[in-house]
N, C-alpha and C positions, 0 to 999 in steps of 0.2 A: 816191575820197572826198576831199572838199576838207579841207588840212590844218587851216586856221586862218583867223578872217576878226576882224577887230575894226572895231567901228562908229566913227565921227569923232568927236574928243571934243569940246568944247566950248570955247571959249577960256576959259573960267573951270574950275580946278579941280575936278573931283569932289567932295562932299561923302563923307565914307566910313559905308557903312550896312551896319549887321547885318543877318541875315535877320527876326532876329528883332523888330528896329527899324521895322520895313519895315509902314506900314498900307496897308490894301485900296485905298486911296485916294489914295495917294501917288505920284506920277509918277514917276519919274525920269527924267534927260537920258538918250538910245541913250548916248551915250558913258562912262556908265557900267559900260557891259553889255559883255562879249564873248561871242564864240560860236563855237564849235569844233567837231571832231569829238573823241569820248571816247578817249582813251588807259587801258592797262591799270592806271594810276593812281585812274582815278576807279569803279572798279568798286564800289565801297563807297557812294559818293555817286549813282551812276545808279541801284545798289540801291533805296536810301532810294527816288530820285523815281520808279520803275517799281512799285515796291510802292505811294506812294499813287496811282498811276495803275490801279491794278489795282483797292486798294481800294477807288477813287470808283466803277469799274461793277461791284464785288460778284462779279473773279474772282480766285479764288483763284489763286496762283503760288506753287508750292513751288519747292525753291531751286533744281533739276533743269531747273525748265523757265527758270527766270530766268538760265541761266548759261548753257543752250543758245542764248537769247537777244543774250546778251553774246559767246558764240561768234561769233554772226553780224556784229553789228557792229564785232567786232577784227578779221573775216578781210578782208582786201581782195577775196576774191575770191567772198563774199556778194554777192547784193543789195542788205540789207536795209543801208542808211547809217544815222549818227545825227547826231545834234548836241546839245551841253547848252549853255546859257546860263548862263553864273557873272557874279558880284556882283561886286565892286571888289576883293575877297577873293580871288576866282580857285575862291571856291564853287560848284558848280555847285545852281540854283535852280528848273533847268525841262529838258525834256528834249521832241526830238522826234525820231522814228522814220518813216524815206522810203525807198520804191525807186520805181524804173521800172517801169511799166506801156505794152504796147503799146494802141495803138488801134486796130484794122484798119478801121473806119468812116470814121475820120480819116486813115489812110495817115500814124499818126504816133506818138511816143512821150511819156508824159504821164510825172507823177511822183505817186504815192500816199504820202500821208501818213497811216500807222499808226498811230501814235501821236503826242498832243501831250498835255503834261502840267508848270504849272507848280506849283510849290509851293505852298501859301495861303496865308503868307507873303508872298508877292512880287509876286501876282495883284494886277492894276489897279495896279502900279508901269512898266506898258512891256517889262518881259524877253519878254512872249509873242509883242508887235511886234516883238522885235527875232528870235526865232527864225523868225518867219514872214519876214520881211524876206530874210533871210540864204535862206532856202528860196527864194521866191521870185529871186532874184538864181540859185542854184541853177541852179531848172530856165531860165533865161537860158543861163547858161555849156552846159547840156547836152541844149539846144534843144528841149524840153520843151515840147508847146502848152499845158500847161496844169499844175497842180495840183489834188489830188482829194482830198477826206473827207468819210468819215461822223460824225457823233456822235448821241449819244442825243436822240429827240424832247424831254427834259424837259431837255436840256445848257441851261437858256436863258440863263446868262452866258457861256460859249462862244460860242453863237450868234449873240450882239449882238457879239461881236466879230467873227466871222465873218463878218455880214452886213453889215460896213463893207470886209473888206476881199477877197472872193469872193460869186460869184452864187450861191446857190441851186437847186439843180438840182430837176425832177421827177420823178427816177427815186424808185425804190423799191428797197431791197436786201431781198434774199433768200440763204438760205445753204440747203444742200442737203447733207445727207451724202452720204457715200460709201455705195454698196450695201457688205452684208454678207459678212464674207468666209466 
């Protein structure tokens, strides 16, 4: 898991901003933003952004399933990686959830992004480019043909981001339970 990555800052100073300062509409420079993998520090604050991540598609996570969660991404020896993006503050504002996936069509290894999820707060300030950013650099270092996700057909501010910065696929997902035991 990569420990720490900070984006280039600007030769002009940072302006410093709340989350709460922060409109839908407001840019800010990458070099505002860092992006890490979460330490057992921010367990409180990945909380918060995994719960309105949950929130937006209406599933419920009691706190059972949200710590087994957190197990995964503090064990080095998980899969499932993470990354949060924090503010000038060192808050963290957005969060995204990755592992590997093979391909055997491709004879190659891809990386699946599980979750993305930034604050409302912060959305259309740039933190979400800079987590995709950092992911894609990611799957560079860990020779990844590709990155992979789904979102909801109605996601359409997702979407418009998305479709500036990955293709579009025509697959269809489908989920399948397990037989009965």
């Amino acid at each position: 898991m990569p420990t720490s990555s900070t984006t280039p800052s600007s030769t002009t100073p940072p302006a410093v901003h709340r989350p709460d300062e922060h409109r839908s509409d407001e840019r800010r420079p990458a070099g505002e933003w860092t992006v890490d993998a979460p330490t057992a520090a921010d367990f409180a604050a990945w909380r918060e952004l995994f719960r309105g991540y949950c929130d937006f598609y209406g599933v419920p996570v009691p706190e059972e399933k949200a710590a087994l969660v957190w197990s995964w991404l503090t064990d080095p020896a998980h899969e499932l990686d993470g990354l949060l993006v924090r503010d000038t503050e060192g808050t963290p504002v957005g969060l995204a959830h990755y592992r590997p996936f093979v391909r055997p069509l491709h004879g190659a290894v891809a990386g699946f992004l599980d979750d993305l999820f930034v604050a409302p707060a912060a959305r259309g300030t740039g933190a979400v480019d800079v987590l995709l950013a950092r992911l894609r650099a990611i799957a560079a270092e860990r020779g990844w043909n590709t990155v992979r996700w789904i979102t909801a057909d109605d996601n359409h501010r997702a979407r418009s981001k998305y479709d500036q910065v990955a293709t579009r696929t025509m697959f269809v997902t489908y989920d399948m339970p397990p037989a009965s035991a």
